[in-house]
C-alpha positions in Angstrom: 2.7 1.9 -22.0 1.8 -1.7 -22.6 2.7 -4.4 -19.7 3.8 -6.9 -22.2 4.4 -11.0 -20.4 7.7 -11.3 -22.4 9.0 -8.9 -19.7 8.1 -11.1 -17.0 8.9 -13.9 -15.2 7.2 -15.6 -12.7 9.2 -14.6 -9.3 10.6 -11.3 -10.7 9.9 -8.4 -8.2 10.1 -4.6 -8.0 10.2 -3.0 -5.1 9.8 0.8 -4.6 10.4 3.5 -1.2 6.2 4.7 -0.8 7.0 7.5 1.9 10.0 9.0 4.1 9.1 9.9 7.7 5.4 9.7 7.2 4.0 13.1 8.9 0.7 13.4 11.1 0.1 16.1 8.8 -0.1 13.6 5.7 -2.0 11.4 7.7 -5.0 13.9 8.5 -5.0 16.0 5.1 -5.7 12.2 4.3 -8.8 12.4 6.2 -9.7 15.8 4.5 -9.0 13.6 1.0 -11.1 10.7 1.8 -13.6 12.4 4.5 -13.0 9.9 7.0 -12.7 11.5 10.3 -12.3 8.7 12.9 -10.5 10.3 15.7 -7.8 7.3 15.6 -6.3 9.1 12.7 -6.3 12.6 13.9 -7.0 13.0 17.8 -4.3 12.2 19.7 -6.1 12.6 23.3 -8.7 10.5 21.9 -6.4 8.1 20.8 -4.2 7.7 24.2 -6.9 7.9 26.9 -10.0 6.3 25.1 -8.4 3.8 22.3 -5.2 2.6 24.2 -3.2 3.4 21.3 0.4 5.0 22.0 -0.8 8.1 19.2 -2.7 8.5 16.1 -2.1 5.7 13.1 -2.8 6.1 8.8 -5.6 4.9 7.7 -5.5 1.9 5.8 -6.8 3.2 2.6 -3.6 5.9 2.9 -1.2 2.7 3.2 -3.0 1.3 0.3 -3.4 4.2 -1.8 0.5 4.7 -1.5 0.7 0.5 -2.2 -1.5 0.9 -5.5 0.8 3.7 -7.0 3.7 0.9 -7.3 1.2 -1.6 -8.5 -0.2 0.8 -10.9 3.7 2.2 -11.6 4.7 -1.4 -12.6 1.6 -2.6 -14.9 0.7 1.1 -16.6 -2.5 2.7 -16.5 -5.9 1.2 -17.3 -4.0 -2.4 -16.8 -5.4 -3.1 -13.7 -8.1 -5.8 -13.0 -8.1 -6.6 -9.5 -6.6 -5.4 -6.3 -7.1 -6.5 -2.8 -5.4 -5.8 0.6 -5.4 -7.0 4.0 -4.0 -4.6 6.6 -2.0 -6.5 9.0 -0.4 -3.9 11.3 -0.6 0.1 12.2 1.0 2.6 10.1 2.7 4.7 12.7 3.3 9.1 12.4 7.7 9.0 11.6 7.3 5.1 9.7 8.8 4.9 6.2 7.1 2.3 4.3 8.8 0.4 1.3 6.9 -2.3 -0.6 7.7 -5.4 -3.0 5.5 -6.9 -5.7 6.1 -10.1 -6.9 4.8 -12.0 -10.3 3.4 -15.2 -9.0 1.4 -16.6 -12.5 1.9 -15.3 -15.9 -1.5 -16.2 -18.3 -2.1 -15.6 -22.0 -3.7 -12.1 -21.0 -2.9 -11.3 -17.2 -0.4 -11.5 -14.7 -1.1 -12.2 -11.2 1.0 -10.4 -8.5 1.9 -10.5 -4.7 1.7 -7.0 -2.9 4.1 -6.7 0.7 4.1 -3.4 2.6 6.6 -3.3 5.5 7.7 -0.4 7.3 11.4 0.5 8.6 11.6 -2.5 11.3 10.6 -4.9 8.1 7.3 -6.1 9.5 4.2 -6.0 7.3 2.0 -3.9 7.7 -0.2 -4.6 3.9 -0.2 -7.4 2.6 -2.3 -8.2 -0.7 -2.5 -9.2 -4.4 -3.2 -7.5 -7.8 -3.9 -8.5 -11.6 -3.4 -7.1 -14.4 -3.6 -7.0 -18.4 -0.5 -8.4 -20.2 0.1 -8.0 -23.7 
């Protein structure tokens, strides 16, 4: 499906519910997926007594994986030039996670987007921005 720029304005969004209740169990068959290990994501001992965290947190990648999939829903596949994040707080075990995209510039061949990930409380935890090919 073509992403054609008579569709779009510039500050249209579309927003989209990424994950319900997010389970420690997503969050280490994660680290099975991506083969990143790092206790922080999966040892909760670890975690308390050497990091000084409250319990284990998603990896960013996870949270931005989830991100890309309402990016990539929105534009259609292969329309995707660029996309960058910036993780700005913890993704918790039990947070759901929403996130908004906004059109921000609208060329003869791209659209530019704005990427916000918050979780139930509203606060950010991704921030970023994407382009993609317009027809």
């Amino acid at each position: 499906m073509a992403l054609n720029k008579s569709d779009l304005s510039v500050g249209q969004t579309h927003c989209s519910d990424l994950v319900k209740d997010l389970k420690r169990t997503q969050i280490v068959m994660y680290a099975g997926a991506s083969g990143d290990y790092n206790p922080v994501h999966s040892d909760h001992e670890f975690v308390t007594e050497m990091a000084g965290y409250p319990t284990v947190f998603a990896h960013g990648m996870l949270t931005m994986g989830m991100t890309g999939r309402l990016v990539t829903d929105f534009v259609g596949d292969g329309r995707l030039t660029r996309y960058g994040v910036r993780f700005v707080n913890q993704v918790w075990p039990g947070d759901d996670l929403s996130a908004t995209l906004t059109v921000k510039e609208i060329r003869d061949d791209e659209v530019d987007l704005e990427i916000v990930t918050v979780n139930q409380d509203g606060t950010p935890v991704l921030t970023g921005s994407a382009t993609a090919r317009v027809d």
